[in-house]
CHARMM internal coordinates of N, CA and C (Angstrom, degrees):
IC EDIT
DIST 1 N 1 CA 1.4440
DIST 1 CA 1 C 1.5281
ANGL 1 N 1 CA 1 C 108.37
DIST 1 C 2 N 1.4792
ANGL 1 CA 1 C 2 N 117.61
DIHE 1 N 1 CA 1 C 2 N 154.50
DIST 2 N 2 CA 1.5777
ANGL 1 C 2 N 2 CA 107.58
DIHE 1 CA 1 C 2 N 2 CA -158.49
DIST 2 CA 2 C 1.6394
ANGL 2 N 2 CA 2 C 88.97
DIHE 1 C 2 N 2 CA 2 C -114.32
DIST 2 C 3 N 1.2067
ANGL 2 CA 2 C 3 N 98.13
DIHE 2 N 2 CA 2 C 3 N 158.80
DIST 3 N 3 CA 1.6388
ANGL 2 C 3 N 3 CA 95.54
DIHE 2 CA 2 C 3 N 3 CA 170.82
DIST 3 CA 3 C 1.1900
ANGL 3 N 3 CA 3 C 109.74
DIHE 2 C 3 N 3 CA 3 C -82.63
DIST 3 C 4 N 1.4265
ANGL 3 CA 3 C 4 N 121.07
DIHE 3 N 3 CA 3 C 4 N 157.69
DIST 4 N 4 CA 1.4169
ANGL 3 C 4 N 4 CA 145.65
DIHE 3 CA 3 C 4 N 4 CA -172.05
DIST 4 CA 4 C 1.5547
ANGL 4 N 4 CA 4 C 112.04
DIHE 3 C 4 N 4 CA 4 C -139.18
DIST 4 C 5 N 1.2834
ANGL 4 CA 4 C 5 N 110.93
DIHE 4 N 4 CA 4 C 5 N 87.04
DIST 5 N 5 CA 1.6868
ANGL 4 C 5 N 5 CA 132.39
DIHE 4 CA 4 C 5 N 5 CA 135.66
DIST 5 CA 5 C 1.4828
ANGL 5 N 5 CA 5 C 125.38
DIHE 4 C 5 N 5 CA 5 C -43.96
DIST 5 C 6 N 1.4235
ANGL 5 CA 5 C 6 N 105.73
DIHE 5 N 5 CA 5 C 6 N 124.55
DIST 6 N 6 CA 1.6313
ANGL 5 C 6 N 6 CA 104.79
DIHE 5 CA 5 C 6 N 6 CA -176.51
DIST 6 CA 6 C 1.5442
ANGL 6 N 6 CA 6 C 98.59
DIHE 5 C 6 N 6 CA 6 C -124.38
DIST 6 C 7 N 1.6724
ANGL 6 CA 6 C 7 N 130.35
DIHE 6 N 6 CA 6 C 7 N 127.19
DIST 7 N 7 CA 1.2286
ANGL 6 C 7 N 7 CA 128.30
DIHE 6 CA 6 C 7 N 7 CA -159.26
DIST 7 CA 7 C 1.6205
ANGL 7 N 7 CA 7 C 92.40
DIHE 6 C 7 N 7 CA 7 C -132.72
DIST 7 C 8 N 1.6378
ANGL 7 CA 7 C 8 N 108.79
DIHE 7 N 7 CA 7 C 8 N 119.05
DIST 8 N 8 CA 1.7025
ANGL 7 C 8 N 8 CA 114.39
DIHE 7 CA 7 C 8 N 8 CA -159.44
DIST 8 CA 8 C 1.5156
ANGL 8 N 8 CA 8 C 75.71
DIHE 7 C 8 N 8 CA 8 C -131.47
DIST 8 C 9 N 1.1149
ANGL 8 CA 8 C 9 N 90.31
DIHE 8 N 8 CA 8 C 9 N 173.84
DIST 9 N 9 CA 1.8463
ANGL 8 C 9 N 9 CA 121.89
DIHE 8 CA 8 C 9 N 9 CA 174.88
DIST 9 CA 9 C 1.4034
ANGL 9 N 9 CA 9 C 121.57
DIHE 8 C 9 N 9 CA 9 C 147.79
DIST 9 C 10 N 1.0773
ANGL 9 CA 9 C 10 N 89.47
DIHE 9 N 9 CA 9 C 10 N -169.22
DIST 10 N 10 CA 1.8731
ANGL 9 C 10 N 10 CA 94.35
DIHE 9 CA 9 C 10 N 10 CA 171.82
DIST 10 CA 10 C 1.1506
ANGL 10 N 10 CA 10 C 129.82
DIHE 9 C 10 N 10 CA 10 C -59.04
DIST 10 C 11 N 1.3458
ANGL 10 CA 10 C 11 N 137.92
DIHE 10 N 10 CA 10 C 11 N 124.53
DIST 11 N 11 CA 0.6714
ANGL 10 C 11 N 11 CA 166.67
DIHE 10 CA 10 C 11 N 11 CA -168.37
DIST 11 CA 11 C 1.8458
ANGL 11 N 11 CA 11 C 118.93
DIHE 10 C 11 N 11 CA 11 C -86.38
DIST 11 C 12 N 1.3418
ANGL 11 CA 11 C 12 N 104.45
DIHE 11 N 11 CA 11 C 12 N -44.42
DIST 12 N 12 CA 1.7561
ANGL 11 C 12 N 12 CA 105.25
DIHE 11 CA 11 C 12 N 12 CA 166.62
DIST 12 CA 12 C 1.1265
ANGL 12 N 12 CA 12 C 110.69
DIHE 11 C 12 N 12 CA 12 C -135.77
DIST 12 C 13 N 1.3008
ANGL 12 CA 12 C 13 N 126.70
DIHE 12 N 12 CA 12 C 13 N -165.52
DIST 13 N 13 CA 1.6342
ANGL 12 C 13 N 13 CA 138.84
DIHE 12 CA 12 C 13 N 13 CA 176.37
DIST 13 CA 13 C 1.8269
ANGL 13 N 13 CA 13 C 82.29
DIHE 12 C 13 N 13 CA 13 C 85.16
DIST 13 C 14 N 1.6575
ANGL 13 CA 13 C 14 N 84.23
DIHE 13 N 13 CA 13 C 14 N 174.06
DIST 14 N 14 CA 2.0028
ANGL 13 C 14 N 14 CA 96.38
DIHE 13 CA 13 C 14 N 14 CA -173.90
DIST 14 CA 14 C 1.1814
ANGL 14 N 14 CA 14 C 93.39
DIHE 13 C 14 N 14 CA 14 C -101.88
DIST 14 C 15 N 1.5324
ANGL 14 CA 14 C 15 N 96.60
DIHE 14 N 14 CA 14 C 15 N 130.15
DIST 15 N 15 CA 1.6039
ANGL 14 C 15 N 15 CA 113.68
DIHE 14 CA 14 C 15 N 15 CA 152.73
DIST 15 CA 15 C 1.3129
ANGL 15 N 15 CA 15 C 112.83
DIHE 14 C 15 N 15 CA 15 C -96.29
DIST 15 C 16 N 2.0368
ANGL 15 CA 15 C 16 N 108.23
DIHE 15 N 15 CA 15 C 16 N 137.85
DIST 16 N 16 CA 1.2969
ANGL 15 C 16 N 16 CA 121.86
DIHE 15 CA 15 C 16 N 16 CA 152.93
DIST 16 CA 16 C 1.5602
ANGL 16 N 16 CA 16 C 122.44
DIHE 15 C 16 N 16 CA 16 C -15.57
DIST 16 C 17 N 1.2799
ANGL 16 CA 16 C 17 N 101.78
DIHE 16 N 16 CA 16 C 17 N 144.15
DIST 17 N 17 CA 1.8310
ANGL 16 C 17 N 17 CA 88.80
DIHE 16 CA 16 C 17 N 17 CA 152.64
DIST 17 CA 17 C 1.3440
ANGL 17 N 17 CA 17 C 118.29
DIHE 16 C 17 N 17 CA 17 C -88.86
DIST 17 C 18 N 1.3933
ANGL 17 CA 17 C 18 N 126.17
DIHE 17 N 17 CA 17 C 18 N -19.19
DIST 18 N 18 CA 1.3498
ANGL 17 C 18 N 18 CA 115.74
DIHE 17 CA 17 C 18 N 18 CA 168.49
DIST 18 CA 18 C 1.3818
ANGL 18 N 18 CA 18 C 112.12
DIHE 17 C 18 N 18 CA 18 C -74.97
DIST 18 C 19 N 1.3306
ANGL 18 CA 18 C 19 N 135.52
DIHE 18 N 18 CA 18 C 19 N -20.40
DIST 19 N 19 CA 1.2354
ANGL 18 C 19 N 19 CA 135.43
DIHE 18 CA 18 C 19 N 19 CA 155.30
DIST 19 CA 19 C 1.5214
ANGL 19 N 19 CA 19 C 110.83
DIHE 18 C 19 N 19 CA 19 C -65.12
DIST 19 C 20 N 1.1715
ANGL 19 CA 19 C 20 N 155.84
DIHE 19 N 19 CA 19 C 20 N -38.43
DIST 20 N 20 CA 1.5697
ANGL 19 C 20 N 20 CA 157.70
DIHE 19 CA 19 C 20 N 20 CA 175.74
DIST 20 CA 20 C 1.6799
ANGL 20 N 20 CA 20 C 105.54
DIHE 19 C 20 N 20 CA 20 C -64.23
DIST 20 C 21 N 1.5409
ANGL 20 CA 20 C 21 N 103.22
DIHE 20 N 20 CA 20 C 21 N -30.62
DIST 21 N 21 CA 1.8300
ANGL 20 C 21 N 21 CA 104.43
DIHE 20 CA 20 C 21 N 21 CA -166.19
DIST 21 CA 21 C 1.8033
ANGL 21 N 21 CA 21 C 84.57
DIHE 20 C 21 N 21 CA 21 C -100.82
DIST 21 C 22 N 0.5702
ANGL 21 CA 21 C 22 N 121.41
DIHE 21 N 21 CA 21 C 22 N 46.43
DIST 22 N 22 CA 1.7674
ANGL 21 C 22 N 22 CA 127.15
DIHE 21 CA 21 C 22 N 22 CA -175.42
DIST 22 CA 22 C 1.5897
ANGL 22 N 22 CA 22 C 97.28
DIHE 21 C 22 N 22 CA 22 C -139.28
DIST 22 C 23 N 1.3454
ANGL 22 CA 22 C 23 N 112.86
DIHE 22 N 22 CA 22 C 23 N -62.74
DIST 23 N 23 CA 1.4138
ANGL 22 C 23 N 23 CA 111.95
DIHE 22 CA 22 C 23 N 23 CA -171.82
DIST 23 CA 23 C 1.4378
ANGL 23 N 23 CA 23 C 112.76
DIHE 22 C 23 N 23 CA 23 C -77.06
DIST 23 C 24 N 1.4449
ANGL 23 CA 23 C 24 N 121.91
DIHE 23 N 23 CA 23 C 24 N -29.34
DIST 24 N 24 CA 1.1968
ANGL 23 C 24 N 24 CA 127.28
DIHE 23 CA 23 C 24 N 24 CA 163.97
DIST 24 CA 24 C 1.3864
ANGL 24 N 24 CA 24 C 107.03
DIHE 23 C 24 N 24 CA 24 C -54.95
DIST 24 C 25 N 1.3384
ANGL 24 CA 24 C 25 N 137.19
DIHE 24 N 24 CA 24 C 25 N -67.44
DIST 25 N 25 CA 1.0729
ANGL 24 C 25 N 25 CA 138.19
DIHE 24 CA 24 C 25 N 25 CA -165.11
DIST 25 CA 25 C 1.5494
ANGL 25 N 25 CA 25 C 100.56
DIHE 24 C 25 N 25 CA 25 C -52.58
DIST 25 C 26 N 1.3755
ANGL 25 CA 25 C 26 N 130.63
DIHE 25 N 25 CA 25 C 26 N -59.84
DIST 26 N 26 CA 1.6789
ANGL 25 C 26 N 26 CA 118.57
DIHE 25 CA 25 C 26 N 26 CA 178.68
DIST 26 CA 26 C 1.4503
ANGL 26 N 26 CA 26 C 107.27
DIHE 25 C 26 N 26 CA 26 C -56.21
DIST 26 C 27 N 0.8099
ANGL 26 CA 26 C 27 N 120.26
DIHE 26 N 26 CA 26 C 27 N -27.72
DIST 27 N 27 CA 1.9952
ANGL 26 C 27 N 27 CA 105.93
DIHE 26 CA 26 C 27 N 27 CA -173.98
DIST 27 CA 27 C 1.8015
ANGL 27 N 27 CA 27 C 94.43
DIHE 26 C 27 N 27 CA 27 C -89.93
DIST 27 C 28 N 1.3374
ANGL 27 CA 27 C 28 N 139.78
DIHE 27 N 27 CA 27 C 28 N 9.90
DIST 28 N 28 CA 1.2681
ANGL 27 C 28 N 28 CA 115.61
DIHE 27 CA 27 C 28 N 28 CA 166.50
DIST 28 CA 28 C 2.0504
ANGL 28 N 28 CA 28 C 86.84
DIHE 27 C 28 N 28 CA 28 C -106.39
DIST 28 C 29 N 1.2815
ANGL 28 CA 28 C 29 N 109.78
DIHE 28 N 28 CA 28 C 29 N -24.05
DIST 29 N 29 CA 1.8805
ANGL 28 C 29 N 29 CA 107.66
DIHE 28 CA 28 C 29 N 29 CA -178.38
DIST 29 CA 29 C 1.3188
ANGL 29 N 29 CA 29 C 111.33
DIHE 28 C 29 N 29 CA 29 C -57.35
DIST 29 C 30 N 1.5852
ANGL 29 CA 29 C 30 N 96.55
DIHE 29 N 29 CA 29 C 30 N -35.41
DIST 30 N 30 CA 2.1757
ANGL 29 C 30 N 30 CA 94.71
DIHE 29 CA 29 C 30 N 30 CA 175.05
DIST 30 CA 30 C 1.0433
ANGL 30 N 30 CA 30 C 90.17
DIHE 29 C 30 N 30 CA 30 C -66.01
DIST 30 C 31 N 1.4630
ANGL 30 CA 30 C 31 N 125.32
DIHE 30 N 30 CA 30 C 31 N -80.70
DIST 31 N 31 CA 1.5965
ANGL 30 C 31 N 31 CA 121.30
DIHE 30 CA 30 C 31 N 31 CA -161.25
DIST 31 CA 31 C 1.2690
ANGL 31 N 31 CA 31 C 134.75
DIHE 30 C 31 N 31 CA 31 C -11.75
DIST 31 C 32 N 2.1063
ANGL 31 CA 31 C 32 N 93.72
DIHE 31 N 31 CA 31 C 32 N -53.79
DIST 32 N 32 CA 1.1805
ANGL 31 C 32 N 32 CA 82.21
DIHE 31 CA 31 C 32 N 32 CA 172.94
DIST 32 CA 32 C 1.7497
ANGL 32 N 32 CA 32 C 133.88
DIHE 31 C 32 N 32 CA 32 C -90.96
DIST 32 C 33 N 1.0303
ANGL 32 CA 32 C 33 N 86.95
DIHE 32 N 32 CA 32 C 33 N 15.54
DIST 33 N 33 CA 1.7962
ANGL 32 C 33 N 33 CA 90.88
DIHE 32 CA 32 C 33 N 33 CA -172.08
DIST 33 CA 33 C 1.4934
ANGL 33 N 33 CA 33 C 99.55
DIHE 32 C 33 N 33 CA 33 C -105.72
DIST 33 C 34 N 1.5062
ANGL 33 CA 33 C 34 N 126.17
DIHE 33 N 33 CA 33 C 34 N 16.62
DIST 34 N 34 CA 1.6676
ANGL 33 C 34 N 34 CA 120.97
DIHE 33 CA 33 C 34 N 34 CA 145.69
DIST 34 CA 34 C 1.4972
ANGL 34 N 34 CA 34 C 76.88
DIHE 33 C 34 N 34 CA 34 C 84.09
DIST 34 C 35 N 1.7157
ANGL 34 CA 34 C 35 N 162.17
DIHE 34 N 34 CA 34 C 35 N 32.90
DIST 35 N 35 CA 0.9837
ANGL 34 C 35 N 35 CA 141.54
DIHE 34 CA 34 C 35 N 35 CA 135.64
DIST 35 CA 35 C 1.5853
ANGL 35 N 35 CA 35 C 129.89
DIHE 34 C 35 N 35 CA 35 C -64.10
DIST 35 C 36 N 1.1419
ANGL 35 CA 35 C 36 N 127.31
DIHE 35 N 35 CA 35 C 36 N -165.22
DIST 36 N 36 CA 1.3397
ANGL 35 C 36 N 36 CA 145.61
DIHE 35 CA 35 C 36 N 36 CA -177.14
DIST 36 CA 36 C 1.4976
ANGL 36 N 36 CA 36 C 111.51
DIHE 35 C 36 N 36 CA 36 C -116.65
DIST 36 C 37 N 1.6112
ANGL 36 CA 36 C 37 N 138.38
DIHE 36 N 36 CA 36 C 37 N 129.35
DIST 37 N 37 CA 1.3800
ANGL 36 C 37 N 37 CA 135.83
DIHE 36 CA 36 C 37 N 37 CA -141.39
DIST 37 CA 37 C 1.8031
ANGL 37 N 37 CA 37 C 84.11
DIHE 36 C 37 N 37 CA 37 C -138.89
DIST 37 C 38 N 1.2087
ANGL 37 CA 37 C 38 N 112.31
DIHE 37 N 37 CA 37 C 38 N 101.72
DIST 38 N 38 CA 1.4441
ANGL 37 C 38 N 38 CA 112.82
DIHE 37 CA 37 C 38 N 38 CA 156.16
DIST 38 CA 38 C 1.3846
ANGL 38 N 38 CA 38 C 121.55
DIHE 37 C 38 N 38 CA 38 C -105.11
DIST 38 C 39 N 1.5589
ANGL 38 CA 38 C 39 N 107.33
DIHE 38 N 38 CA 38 C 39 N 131.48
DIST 39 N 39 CA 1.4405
ANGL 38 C 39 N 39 CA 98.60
DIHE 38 CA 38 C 39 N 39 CA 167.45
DIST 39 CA 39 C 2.0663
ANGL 39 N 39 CA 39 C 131.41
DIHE 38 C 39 N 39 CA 39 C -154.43
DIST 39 C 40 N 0.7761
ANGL 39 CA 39 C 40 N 114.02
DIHE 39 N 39 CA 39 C 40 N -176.20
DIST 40 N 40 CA 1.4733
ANGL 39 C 40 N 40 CA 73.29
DIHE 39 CA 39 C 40 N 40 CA -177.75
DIST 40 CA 40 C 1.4889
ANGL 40 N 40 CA 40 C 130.04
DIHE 39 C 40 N 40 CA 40 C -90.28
DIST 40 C 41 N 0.9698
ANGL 40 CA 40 C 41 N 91.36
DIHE 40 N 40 CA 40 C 41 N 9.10
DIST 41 N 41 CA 1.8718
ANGL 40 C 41 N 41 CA 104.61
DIHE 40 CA 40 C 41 N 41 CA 174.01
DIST 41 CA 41 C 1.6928
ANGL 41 N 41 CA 41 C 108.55
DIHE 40 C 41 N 41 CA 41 C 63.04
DIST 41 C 42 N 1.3968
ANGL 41 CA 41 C 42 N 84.67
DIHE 41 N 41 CA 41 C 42 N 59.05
DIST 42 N 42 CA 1.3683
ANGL 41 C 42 N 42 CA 105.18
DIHE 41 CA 41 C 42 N 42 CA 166.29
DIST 42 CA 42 C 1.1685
ANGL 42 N 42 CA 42 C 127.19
DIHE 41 C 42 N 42 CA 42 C -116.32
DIST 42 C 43 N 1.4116
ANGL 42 CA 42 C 43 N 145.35
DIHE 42 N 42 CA 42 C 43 N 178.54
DIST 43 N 43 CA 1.5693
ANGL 42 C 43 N 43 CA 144.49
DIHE 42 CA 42 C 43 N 43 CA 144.01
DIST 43 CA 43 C 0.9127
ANGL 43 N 43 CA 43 C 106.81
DIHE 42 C 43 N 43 CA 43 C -39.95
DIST 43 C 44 N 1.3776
ANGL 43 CA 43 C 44 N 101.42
DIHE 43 N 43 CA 43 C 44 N 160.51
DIST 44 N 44 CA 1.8414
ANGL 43 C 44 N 44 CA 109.49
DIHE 43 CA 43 C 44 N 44 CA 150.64
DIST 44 CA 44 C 1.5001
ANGL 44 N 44 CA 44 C 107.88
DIHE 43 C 44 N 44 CA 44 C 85.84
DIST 44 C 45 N 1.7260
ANGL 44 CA 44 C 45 N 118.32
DIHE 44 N 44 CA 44 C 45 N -134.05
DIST 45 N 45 CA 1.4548
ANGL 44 C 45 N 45 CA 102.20
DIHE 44 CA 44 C 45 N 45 CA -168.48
DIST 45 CA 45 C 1.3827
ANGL 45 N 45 CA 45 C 110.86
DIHE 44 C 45 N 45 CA 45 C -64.41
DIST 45 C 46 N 1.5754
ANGL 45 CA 45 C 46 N 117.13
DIHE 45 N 45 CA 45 C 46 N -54.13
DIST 46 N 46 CA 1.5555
ANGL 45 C 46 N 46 CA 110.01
DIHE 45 CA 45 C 46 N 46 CA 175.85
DIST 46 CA 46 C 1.4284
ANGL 46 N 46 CA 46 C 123.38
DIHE 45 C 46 N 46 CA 46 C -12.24
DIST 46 C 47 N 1.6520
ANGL 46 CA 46 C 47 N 100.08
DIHE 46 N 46 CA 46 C 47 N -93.16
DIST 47 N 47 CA 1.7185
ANGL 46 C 47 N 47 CA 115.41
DIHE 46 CA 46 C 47 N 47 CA 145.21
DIST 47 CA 47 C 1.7886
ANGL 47 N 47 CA 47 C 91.21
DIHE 46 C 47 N 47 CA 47 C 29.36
DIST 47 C 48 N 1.7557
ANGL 47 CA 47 C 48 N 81.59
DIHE 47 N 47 CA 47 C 48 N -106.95
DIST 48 N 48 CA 1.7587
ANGL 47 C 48 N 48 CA 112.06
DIHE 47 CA 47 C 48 N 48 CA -135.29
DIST 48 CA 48 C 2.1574
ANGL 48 N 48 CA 48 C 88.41
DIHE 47 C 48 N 48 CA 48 C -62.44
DIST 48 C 49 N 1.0883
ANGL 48 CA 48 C 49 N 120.22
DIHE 48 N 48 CA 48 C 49 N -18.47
DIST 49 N 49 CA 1.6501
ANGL 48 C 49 N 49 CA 108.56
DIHE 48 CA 48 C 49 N 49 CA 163.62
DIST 49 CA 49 C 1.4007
ANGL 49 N 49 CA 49 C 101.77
DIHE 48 C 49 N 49 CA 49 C -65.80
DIST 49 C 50 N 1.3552
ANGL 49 CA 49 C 50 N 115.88
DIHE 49 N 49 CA 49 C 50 N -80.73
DIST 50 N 50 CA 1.6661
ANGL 49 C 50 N 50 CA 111.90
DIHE 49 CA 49 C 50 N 50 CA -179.45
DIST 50 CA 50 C 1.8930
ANGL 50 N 50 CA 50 C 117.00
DIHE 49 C 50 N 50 CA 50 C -23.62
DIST 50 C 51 N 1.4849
ANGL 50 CA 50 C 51 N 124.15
DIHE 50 N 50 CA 50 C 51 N -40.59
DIST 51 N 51 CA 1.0934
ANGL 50 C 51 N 51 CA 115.66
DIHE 50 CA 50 C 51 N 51 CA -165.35
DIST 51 CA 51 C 1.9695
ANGL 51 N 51 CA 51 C 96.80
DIHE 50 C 51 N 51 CA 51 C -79.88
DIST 51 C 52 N 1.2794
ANGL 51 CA 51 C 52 N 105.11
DIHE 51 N 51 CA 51 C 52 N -32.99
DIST 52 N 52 CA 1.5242
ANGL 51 C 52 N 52 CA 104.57
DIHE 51 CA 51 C 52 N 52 CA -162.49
DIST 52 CA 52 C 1.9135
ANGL 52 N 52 CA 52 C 98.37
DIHE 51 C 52 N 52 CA 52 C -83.37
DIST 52 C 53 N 1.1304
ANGL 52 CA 52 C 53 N 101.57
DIHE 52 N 52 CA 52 C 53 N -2.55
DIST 53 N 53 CA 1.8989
ANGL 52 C 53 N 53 CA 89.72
DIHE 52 CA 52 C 53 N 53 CA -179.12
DIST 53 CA 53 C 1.6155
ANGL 53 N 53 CA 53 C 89.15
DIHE 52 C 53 N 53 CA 53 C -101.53
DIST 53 C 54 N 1.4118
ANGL 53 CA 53 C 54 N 124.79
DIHE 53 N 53 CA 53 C 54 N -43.04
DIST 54 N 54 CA 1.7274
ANGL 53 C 54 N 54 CA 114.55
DIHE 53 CA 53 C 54 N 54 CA 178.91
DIST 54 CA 54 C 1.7879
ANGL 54 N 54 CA 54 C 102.74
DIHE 53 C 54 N 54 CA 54 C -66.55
DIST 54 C 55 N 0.8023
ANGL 54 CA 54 C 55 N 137.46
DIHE 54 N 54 CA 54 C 55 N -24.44
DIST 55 N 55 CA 1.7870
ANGL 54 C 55 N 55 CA 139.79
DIHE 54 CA 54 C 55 N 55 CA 162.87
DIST 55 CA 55 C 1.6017
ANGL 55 N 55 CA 55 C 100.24
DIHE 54 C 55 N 55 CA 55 C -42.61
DIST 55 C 56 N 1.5663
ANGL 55 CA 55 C 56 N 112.20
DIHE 55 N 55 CA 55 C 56 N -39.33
DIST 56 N 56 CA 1.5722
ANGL 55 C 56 N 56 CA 106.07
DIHE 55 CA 55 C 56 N 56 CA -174.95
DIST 56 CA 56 C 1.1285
ANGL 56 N 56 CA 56 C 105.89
DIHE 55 C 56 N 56 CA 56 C -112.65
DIST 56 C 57 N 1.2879
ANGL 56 CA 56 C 57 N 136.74
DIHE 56 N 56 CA 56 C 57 N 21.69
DIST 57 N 57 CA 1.3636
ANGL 56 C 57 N 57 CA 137.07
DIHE 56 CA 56 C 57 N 57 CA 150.34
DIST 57 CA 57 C 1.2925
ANGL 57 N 57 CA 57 C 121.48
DIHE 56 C 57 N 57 CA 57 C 101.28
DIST 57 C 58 N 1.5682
ANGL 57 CA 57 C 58 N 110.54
DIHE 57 N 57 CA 57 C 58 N 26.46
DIST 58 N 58 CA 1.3954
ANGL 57 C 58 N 58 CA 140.40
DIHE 57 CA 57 C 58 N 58 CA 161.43
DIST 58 CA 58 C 1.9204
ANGL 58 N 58 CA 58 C 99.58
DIHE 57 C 58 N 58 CA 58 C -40.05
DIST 58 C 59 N 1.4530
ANGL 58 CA 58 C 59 N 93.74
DIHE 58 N 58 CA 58 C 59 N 146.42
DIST 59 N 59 CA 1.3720
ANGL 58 C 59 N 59 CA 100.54
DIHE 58 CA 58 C 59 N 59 CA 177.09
DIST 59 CA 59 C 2.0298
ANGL 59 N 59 CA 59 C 105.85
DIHE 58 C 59 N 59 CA 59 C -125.83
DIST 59 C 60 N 1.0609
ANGL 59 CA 59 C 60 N 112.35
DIHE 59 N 59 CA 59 C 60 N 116.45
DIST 60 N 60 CA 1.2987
ANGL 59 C 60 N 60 CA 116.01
DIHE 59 CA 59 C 60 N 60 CA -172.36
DIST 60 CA 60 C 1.8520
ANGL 60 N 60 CA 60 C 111.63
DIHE 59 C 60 N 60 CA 60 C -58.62
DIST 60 C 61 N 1.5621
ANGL 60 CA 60 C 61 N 105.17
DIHE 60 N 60 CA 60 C 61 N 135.30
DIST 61 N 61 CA 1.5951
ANGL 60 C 61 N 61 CA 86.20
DIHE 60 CA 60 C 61 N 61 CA 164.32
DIST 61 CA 61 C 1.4882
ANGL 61 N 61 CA 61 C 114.51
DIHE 60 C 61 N 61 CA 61 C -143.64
DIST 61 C 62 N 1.1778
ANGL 61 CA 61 C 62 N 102.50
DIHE 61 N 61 CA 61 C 62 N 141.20
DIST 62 N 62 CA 1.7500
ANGL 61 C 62 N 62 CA 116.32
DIHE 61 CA 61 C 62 N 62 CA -158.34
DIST 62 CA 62 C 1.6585
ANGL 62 N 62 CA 62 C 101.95
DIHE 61 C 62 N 62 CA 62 C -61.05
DIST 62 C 63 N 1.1053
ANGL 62 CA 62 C 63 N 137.94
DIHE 62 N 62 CA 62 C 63 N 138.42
DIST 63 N 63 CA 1.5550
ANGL 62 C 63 N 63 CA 154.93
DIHE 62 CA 62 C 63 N 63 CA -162.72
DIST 63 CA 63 C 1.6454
ANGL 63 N 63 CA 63 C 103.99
DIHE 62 C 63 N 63 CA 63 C -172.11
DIST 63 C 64 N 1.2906
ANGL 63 CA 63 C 64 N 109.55
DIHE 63 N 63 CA 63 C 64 N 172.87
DIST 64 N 64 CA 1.4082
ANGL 63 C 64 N 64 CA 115.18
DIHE 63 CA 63 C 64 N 64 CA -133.55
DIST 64 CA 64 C 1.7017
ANGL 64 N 64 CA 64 C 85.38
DIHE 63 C 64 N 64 CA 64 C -98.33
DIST 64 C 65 N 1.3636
ANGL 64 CA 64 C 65 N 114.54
DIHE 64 N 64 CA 64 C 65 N 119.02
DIST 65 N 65 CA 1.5700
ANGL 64 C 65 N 65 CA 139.28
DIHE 64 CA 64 C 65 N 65 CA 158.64
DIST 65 CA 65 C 1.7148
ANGL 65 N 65 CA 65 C 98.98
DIHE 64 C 65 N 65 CA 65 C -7.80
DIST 65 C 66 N 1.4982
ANGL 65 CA 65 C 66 N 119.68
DIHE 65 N 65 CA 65 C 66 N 134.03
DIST 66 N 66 CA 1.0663
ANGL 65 C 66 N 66 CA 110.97
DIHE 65 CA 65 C 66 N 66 CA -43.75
DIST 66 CA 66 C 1.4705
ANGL 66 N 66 CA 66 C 142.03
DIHE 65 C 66 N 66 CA 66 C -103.52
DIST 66 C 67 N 1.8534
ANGL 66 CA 66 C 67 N 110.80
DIHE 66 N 66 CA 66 C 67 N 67.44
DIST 67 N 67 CA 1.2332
ANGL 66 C 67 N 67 CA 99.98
DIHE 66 CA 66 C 67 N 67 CA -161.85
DIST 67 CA 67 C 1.0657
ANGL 67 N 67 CA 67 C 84.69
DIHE 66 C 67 N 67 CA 67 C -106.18
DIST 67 C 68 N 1.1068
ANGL 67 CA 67 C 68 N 109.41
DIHE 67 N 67 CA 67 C 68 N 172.99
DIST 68 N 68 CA 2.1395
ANGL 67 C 68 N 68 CA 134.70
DIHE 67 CA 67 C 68 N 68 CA 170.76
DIST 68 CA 68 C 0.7540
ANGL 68 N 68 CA 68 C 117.76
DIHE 67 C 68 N 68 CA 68 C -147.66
DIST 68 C 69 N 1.3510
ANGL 68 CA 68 C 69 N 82.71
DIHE 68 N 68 CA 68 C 69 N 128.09
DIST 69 N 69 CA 2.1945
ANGL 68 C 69 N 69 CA 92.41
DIHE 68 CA 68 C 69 N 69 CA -164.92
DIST 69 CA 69 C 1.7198
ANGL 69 N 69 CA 69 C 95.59
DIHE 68 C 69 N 69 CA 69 C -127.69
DIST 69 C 70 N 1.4693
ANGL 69 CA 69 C 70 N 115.44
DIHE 69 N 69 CA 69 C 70 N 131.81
DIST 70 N 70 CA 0.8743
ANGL 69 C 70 N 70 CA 129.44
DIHE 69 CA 69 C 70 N 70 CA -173.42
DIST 70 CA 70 C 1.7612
ANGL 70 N 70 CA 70 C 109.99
DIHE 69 C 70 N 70 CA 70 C -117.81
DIST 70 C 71 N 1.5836
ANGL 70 CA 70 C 71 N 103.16
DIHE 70 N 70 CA 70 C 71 N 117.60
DIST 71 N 71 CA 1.2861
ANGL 70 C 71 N 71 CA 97.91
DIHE 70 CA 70 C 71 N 71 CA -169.82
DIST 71 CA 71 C 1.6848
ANGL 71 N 71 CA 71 C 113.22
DIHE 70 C 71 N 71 CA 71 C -100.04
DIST 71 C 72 N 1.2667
ANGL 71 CA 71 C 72 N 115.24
DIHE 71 N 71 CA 71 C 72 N 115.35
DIST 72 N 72 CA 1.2979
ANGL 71 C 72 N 72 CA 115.77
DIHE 71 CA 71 C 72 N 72 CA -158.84
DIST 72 CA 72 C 1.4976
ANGL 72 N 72 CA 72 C 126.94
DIHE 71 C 72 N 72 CA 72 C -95.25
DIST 72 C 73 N 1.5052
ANGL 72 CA 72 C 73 N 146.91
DIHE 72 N 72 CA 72 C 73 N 105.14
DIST 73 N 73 CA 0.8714
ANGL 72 C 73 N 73 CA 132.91
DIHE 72 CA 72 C 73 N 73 CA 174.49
DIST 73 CA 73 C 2.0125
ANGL 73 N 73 CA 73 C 93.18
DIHE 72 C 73 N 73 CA 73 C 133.77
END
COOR INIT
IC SEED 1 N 1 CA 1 C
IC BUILD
């Protein structure tokens, strides 16, 4: 069974870029450790995990509006 990470947050207001290269960096750390990337498929922190686990070659998989779960590896 794979582990499953769920990465929530805010959703609006401006994020840092050292805050964006933070959340990016954990969504490529699931990636690479062959876990499971849930989130709510939102802007913002969600987002920038989702972009940094598909950076490592995350494969998206469709689940019920609006979560997104990205199954990685």
């Amino acid at each position: 069974m794979k582990l499953t990470i769920g990465v929530m947050g805010s959703s609006g207001g401006d994020l840092s870029e050292e805050i964006k290269k933070k959340v990016f960096r954990l969504g490529e750390a699931i990636a690479e450790r062959d876990a499971i990337l849930i989130t709510g498929g939102c802007p913002g922190l969600p987002y920038e995990a989702v972009r940094g686990a598909k950076a490592k070659g995350a494969a998206g998989h469709s689940g019920s509006w609006p979560l997104l779960m990205m199954k990685v590896g």
